[in-house]
C-alpha positions in Angstrom: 12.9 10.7 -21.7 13.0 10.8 -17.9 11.0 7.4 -18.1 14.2 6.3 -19.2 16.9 7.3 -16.3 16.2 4.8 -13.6 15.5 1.6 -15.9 18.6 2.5 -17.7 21.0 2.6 -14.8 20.0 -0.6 -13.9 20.1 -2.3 -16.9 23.6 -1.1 -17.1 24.6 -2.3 -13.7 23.4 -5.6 -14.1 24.5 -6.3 -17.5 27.9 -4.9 -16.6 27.8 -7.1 -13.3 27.1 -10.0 -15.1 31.0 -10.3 -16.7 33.8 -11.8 -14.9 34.6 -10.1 -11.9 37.8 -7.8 -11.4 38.9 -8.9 -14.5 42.2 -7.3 -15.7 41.1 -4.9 -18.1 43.7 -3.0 -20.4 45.3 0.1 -19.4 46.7 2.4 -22.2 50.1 4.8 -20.8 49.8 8.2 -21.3 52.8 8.8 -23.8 52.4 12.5 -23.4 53.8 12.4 -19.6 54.5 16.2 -19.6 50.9 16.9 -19.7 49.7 14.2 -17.9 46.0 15.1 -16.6 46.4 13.4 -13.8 49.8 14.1 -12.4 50.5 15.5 -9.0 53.7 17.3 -10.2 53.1 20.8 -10.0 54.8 21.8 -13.0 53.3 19.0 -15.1 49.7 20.3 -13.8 51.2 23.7 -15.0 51.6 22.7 -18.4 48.6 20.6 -18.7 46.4 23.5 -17.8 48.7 25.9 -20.6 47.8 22.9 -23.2 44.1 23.0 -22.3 44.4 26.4 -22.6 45.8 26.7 -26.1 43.3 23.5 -27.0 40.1 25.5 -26.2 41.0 28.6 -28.2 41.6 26.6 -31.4 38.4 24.6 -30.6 36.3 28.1 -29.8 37.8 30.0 -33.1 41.4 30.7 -33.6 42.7 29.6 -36.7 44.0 26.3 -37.3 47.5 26.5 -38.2 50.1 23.2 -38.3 51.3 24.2 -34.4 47.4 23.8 -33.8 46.6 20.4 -35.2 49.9 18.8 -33.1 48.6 20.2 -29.8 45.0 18.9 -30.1 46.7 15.1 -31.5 48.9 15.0 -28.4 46.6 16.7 -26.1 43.6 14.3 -26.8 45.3 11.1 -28.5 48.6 11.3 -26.0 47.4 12.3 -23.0 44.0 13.3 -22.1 41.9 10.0 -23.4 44.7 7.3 -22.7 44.5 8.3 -19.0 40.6 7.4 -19.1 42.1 3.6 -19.2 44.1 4.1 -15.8 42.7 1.8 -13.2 42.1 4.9 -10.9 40.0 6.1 -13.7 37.5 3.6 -14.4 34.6 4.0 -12.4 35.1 7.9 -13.6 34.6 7.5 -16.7 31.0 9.1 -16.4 32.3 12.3 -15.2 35.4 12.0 -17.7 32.6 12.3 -20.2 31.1 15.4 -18.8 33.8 17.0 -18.8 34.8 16.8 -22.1 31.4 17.9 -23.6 31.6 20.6 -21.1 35.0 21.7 -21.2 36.1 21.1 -25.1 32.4 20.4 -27.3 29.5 22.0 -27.5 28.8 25.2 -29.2 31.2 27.4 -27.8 33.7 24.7 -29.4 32.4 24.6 -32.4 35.4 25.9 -35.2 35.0 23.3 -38.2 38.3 22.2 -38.6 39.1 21.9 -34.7 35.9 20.0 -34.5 36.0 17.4 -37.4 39.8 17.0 -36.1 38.4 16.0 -32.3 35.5 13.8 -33.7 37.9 11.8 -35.7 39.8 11.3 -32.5 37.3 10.7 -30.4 35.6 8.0 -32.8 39.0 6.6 -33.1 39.2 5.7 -28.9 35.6 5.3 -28.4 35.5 2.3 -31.0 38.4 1.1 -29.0 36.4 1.3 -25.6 33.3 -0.3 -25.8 35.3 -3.5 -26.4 35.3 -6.1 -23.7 38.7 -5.9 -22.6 37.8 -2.6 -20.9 36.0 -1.3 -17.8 32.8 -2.2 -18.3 31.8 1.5 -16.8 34.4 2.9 -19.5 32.4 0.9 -22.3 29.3 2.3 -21.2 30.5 6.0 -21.7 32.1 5.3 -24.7 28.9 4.3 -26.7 27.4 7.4 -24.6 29.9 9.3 -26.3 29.9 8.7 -29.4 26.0 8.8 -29.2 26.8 12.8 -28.1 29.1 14.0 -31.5 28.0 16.1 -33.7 29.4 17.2 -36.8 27.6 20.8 -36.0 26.2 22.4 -33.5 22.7 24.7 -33.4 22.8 27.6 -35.2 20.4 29.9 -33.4 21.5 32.7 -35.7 20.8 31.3 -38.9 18.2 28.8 -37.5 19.8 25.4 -38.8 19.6 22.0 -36.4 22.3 20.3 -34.7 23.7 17.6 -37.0 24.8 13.8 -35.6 28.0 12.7 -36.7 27.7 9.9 -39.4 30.4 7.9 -38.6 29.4 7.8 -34.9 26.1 6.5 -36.0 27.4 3.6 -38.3 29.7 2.2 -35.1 26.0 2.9 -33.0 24.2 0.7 -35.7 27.0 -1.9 -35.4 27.3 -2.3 -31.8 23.6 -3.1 -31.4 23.5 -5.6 -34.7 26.5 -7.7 -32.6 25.2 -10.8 -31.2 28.7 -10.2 -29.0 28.3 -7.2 -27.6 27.2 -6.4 -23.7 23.9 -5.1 -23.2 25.2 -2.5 -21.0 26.6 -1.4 -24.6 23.7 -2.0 -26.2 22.2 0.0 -24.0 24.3 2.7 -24.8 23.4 2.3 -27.8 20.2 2.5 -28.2 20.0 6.0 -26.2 22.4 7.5 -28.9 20.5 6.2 -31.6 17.4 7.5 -30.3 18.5 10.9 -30.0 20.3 10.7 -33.0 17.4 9.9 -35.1 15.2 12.7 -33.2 17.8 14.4 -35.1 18.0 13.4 -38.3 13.6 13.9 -38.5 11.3 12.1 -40.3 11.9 9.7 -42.4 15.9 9.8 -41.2 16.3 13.5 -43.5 20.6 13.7 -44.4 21.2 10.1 -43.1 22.8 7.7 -45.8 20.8 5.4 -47.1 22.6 2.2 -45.9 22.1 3.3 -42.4 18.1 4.1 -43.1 17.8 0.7 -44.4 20.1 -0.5 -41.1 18.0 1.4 -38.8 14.6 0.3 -40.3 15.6 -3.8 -40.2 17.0 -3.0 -36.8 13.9 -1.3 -35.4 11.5 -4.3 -37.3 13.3 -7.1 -35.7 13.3 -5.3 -32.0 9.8 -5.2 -32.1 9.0 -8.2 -33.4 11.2 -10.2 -30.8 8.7 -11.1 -28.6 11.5 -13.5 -26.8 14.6 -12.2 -25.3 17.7 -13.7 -27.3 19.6 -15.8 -25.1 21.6 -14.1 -22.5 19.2 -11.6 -22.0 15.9 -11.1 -19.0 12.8 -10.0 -20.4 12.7 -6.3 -18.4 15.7 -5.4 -20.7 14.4 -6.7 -23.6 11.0 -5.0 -22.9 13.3 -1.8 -22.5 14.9 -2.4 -25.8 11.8 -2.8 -27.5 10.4 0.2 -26.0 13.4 2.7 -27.5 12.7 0.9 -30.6 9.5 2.3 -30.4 10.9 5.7 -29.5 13.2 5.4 -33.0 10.2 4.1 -35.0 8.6 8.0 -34.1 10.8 9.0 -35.7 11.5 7.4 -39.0 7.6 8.3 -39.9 7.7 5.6 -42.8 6.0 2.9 -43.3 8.2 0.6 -44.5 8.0 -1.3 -47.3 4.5 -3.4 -47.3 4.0 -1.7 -44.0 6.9 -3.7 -42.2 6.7 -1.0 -39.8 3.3 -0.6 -39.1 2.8 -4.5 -38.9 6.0 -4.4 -36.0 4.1 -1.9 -34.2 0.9 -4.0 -34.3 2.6 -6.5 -32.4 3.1 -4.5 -29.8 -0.2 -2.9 -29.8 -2.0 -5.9 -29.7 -0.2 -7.8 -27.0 -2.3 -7.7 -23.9 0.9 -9.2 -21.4 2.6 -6.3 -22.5 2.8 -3.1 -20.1 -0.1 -0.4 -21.5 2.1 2.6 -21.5 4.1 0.6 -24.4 1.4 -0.4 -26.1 0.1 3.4 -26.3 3.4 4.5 -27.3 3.4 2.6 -30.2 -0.2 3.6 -31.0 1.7 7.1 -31.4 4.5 6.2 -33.1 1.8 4.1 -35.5 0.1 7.7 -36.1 3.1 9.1 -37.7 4.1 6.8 -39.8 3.3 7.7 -44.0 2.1 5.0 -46.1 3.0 4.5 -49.9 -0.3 4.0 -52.1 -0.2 0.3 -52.5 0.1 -0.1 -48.9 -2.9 2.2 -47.6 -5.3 0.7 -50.4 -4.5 -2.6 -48.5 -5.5 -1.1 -44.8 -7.8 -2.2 -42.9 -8.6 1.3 -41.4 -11.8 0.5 -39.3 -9.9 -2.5 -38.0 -7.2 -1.0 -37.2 -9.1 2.3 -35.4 -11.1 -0.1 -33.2 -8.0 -1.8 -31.7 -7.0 1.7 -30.7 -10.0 2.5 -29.5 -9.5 -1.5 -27.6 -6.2 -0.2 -26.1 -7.5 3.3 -25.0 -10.6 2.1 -23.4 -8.5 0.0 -21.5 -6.0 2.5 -20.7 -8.3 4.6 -19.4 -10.8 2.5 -17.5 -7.8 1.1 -15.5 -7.2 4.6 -15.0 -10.5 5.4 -13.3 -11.1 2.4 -11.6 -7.2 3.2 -10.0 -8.5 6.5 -8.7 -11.6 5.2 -7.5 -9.4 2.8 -5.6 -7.6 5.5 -4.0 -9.5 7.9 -3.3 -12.0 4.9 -1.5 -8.9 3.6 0.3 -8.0 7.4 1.2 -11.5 7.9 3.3 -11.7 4.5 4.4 -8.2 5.3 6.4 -9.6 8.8 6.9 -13.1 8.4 8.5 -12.6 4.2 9.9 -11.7 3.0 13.1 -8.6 4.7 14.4 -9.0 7.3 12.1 -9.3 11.3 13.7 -10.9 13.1 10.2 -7.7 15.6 10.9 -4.4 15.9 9.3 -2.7 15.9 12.5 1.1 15.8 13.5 1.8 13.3 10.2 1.5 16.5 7.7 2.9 18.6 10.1 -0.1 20.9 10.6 -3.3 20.8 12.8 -6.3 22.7 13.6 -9.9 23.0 12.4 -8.8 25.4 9.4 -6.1 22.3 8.6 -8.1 19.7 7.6 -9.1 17.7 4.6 -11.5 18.3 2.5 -14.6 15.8 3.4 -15.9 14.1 0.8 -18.6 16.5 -0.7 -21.8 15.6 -1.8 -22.5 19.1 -3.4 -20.9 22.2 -3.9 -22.1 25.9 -5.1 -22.5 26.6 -8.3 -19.2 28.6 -8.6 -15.7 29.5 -6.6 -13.1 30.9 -7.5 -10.5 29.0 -9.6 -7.5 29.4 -7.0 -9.6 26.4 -5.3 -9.0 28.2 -2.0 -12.8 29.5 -1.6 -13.9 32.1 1.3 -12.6 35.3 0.5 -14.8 38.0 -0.4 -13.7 39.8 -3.7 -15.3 42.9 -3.2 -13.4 43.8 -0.1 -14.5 45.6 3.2 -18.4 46.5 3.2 -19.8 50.2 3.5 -18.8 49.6 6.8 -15.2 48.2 7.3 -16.6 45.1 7.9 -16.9 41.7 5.3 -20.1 40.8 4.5 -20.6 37.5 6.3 -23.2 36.5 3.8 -20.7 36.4 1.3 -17.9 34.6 3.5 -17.4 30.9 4.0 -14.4 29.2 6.0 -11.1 28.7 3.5 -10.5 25.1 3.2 -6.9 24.2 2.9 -7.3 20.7 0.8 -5.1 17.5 1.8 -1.9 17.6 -0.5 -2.1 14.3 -0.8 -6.0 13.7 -2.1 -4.6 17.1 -4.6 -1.4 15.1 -5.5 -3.1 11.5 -6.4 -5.9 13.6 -8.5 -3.0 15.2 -10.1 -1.3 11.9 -11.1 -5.3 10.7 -12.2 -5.4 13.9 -14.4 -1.8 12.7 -16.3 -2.2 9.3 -16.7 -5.3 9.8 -18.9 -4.1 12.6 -20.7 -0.6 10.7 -21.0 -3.1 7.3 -22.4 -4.8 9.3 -24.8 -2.9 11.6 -26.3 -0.7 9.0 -27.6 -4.4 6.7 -28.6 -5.2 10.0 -30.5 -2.2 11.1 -32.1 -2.9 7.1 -33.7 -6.1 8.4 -35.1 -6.3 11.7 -36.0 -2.8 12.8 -35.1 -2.1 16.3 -32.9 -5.4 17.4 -34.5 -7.7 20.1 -32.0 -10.3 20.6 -34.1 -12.5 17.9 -35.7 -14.8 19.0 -38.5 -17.5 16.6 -39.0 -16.7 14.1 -41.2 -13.2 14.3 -40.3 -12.2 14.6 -44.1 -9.6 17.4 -43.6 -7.7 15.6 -41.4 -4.4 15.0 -42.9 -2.5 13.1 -39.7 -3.4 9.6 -38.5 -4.9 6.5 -39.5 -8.2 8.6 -40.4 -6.9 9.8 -43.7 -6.6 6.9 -44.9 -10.1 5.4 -44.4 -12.0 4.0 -47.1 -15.2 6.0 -47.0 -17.7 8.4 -44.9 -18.8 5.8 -43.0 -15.2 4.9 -41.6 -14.4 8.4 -40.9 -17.6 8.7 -39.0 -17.0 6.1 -36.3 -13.7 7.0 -36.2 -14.5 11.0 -35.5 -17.1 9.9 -32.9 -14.3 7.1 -31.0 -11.9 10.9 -31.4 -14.8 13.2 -30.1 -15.3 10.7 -27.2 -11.8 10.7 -26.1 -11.8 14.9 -26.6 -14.5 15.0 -24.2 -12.5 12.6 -21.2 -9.8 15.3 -21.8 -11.6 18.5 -21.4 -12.9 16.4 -18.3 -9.9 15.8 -16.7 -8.3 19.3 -17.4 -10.8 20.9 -15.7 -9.1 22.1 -12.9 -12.6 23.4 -11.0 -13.5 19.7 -10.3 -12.4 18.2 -7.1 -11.9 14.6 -6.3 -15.6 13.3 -6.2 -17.2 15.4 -9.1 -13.6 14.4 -11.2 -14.4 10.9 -10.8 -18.2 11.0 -11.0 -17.7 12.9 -14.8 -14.9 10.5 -15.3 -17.1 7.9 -15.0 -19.7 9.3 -17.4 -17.2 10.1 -19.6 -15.8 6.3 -19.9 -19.3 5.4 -20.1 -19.7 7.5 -23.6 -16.0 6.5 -24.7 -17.0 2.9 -24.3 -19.8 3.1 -26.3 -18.2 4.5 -29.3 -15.0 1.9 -28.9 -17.8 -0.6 -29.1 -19.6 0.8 -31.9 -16.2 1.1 -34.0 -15.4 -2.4 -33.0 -19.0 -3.4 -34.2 -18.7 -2.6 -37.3 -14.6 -3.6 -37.5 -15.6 -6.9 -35.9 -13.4 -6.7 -33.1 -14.3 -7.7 -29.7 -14.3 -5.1 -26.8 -15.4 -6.1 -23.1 -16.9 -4.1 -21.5 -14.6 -2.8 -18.8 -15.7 -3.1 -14.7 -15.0 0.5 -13.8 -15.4 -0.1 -10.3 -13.3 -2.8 -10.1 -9.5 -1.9 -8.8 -7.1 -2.8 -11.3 -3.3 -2.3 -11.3 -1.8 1.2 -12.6 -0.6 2.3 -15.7 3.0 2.4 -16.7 5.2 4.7 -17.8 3.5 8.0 -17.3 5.6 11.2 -16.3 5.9 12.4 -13.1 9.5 12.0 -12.2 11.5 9.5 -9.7 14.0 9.7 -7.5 17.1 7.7 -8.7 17.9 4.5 -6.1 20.4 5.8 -3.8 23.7 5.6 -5.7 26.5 7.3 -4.2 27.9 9.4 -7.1 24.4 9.1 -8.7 22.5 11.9 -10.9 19.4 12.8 -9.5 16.2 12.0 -11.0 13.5 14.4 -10.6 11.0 13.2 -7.6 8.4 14.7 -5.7 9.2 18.4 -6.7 8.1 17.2 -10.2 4.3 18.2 -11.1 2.9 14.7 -11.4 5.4 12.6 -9.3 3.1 10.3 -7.4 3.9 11.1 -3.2 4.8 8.0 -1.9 2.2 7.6 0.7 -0.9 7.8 -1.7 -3.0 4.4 -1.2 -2.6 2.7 -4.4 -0.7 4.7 -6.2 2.1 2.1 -7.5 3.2 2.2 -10.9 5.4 -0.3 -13.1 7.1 2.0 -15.6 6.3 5.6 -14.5 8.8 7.6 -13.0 7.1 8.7 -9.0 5.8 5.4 -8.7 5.0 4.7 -4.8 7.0 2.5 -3.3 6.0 -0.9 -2.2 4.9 -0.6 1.2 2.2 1.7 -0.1 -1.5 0.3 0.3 -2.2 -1.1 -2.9 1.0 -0.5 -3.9 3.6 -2.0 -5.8 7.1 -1.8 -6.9 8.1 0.0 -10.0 8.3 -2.9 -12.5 10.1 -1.7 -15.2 13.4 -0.8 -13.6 14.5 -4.4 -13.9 15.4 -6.3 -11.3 15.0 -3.7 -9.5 17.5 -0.8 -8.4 20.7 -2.1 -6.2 20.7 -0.6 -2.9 24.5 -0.4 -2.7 25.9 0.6 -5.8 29.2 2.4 -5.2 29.6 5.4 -7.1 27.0 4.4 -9.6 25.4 7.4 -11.6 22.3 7.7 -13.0 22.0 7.6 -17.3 20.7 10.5 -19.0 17.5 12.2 -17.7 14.7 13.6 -19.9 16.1 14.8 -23.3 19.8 14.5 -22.8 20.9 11.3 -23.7 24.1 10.5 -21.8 24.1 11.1 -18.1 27.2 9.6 -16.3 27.3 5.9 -15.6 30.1 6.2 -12.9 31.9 3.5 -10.5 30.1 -0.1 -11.3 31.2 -2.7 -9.5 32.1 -5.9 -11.7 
């Protein structure tokens, strides 16, 4: 989920921007004044620290007695979560929430009955929160919140999953059905459900079955809104209807007459839409089980070649991307102006520091570590190397290794997702492709299906085992690439014959605009107060000086002064310079990362 962290700090700020500003929002006293958190009194901040005490030893074990159950009322319902509502409190209400899961949830804080007595509680306040007569920073957390209970914890001992809290999930299922409700909620919202679901496995395992229904008709309707509703920019919808996708991965049904499926055609087959999405839902597509009646109804060839459609596009804007850099990279390199040395700008010089020059040929072998020239047999007869076997290192350009590296992802990110749509997680293809029991394959029709299908599968194998060979450098990677496309374009096309769908052809030479979404990790805008988001240190972040190497959705996209460049596109309306204390939501798989200090 790191895709997620930047686009959804903004969305927050500028829905939570949007509402009237400096309005007077309620403040609830803390009744419990002798354990007031936030007194300066040093005997209050005495007693408050005896209460926590006392709180986390029921909470971690001890048993609950009646002296129990009124320390944890008054500690959390008459102290501790009223003075979240004091005006010096609101834009802290990010790290309030870290704290609590830190300091009084989680698995060392797991006793039943301490536990199903604080989520009761904290249900109880957070419902109360997210209304608009609070912070709007406060609202924010308390949908984070109630996204984070859990009715029990991970049980590593005996091996059983984490399980989400119902009644948290029913209050998540309302807030986004509200026509009312913020999208900074909503938001919210959607993050919790996500990871709730993830939770709950396929086809929603323990959850009841009004809030399956709920959560099917909810994820349908997302998907199908091609429109924003009133009140609402298209980057956040887009966002919205991008964690629907993420939820519809996980329900791994259907639906009934293929609702599902047919929601997730519609974004597959929308061309304005960003690609990354469109393979995401290709994935999410490949997981979904259909009943009987439904899969005697599929179109399978059909279906397969608009995959094939999407991935052929995917990956030809891929290559052509590279080509683009790596042409823009030489043309700065070796033209006017330019010295063929790394010079003062990396920080290094010298003949053994430069870049690589663009080979024509190489020998037949070298060793893997790609830095070549050392003999492996060690000192001759003689003490001495044997120059026959010696060649110069050659230190390669980090940034010609850093944009191939981002090359190597971005395909492999396109079509795993276009495979797991066709013949699932499947390694192994056996020629007809009739064992395969994932993906749209097992439900084709006949031998003749399966055998365009496997060959459109084989092809897209092949580009993969191509780009994870690590002994190719830039020029042989993009010349196999190439040749690679070439093969995977000619089994789309033969799929789409016989489907009659229409496939172009795609220029591979011709420099088209980057992919979305793919991982390599961002650095957050610069929020005071904000979470980091992983950047450059990330394998796969794109450097921000690599020609070309913009991105809309993908986290390491290059910023837009870049060559070729562009500004990420799916953070929308772009991240706020000047955000005071504003934190960064949740990055990768933790739902929930502090949304602190937004100014309204």
């Amino acid at each position: 989920m790191k895709r997620v962290a930047v686009s959804t700090l903004v969305l927050a700020i500028m829905a939570c921007c949007g509402q009237t500003s400096w309005a007077q929002y309620n403040e609830i006293p803390v009744t419990a004044t002798d354990i007031d958190p936030d007194s300066r009194d040093t005997q209050t901040r005495i007693r408050f620290g005896q209460a926590q005490a006392a709180v986390r030893e029921y909470l971690s074990g001890k048993t609950m007695d009646e002296q129990g159950r009124a320390l944890i009322r008054k500690f959390f319902r008459d102290a501790y979560l009223k003075s979240w509502t004091r005006k010096g409190n609101w834009t802290q209400a990010g790290a309030k929430r870290q704290e609590f899961l830190r300091a009084y949830y989680g698995p060392l804080y797991s006793e039943p009955t301490s536990r199903a007595m604080v989520n009761e509680i904290m249900v109880e306040f957070m419902r109360e929160y997210i209304k608009p007569n609070y912070h709007p920073v406060l609202r924010y957390n308390a949908i984070l919140l109630l996204g984070d209970l859990r009715s029990k914890e991970m049980d590593n001992i005996n091996q059983t999953p984490e399980i989400p809290y119902a009644p948290a999930t029913a209050i998540l299922l309302s807030t986004l059905e509200d026509p009312n409700q913020s999208d900074a909620v909503k938001v919210g919202a959607w993050i919790g459900l996500m990871e709730q679901c993830q939770l709950y496995g396929v086809n929603l395992g323990s959850m009841a079955g009004a809030e399956k229904t709920k959560v099917m008709d909810l994820v349908v309707k997302t998907l199908s809104e091609k429109a924003p509703p009133k009140g609402r920019g298209a980057d956040a919808h887009t966002w919205m209807r991008k964690r629907a996708i993420d939820v519809a991965r996980s329900i791994g049904n259907a639906g009934r007459d293929g609702a599902l499926a047919n929601a997730l055609n519609i974004i597959i087959l929308d061309e304005s839409l960003p690609i990354e999405m469109r393979c995401n839902a290709i994935a999410a597509k490949g997981h979904l089980n259909y009943d009987a009646q439904t899969a005697a109804k599929l179109d399978v060839a059909k279906e397969s070649a608009e995959i094939g459609k999407v991935a052929l596009e995917a990956v030809s804007s891929d290559v052509a991307w590279y080509d683009n850099a790596i042409t823009e990279y030489y043309k700065a390199l070796m033209g006017p102006g330019g010295s063929g040395m790394m010079g003062s700008e990396y920080g290094m010089s010298g003949p053994m520091m430069q870049p690589t020059p663009r080979p024509t040929s190489r020998p037949p072998s070298r060793p893997s570590s790609r830095s070549r020239g050392r003999n492996p047999m060690g000192p001759g007869e003689f003490g001495e190397y044997d120059e026959e076997m010696m060649e110069p290192e050659i230190i390669r350009d980090p940034l010609v290794v850093r944009m191939e590296t981002l090359f190597r992802r971005r395909v492999k990110t396109h079509l795993d997702d276009c495979m797991q749509g066709l013949v699932g997680s499947t390694t192994q293809i056996t020629d007809d492709g009739s064992s395969i029991r994932v993906g749209l394959i097992r439900y084709a029709k006949n031998a003749e299906d399966r055998e365009v299908i496997v060959g459109l599968a084989k092809s897209m194998y092949n580009m993969l085992a191509t780009v994870d060979n690590d002994e190719l450098w830039e020029d042989e990677l993009l010349k196999n690439s190439k040749t690679r496309l070439e093969t995977l374009t000619v089994a789309a096309q033969k799929l789409a014959a016989k489907a009659a769908v229409d496939i172009t052809p795609p220029e591979a030479d011709t420099a088209t605009k980057p992919a979305d979404d793919v991982p390599g990790g961002a650095v957050a805008p610069d929020v005071p107060g904000g979470a980091d988001v992983p950047g450059d240190d990330v394998p796969g972040a794109a450097p921000a000086d690599i020609p070309g190497a913009a991105s809309e959705d993908v986290p390491g996209a290059a910023p837009a002064d870049i060559p070729g460049g562009t500004a990420p596109a799916d953070v929308p309306g772009g991240a706020p310079a000047d955000v005071p204390g504003a934190a960064a939501a949740p990055a990768e798989d933790v739902p929930g990362a502090p949304a602190a200090d937004v100014p309204n």
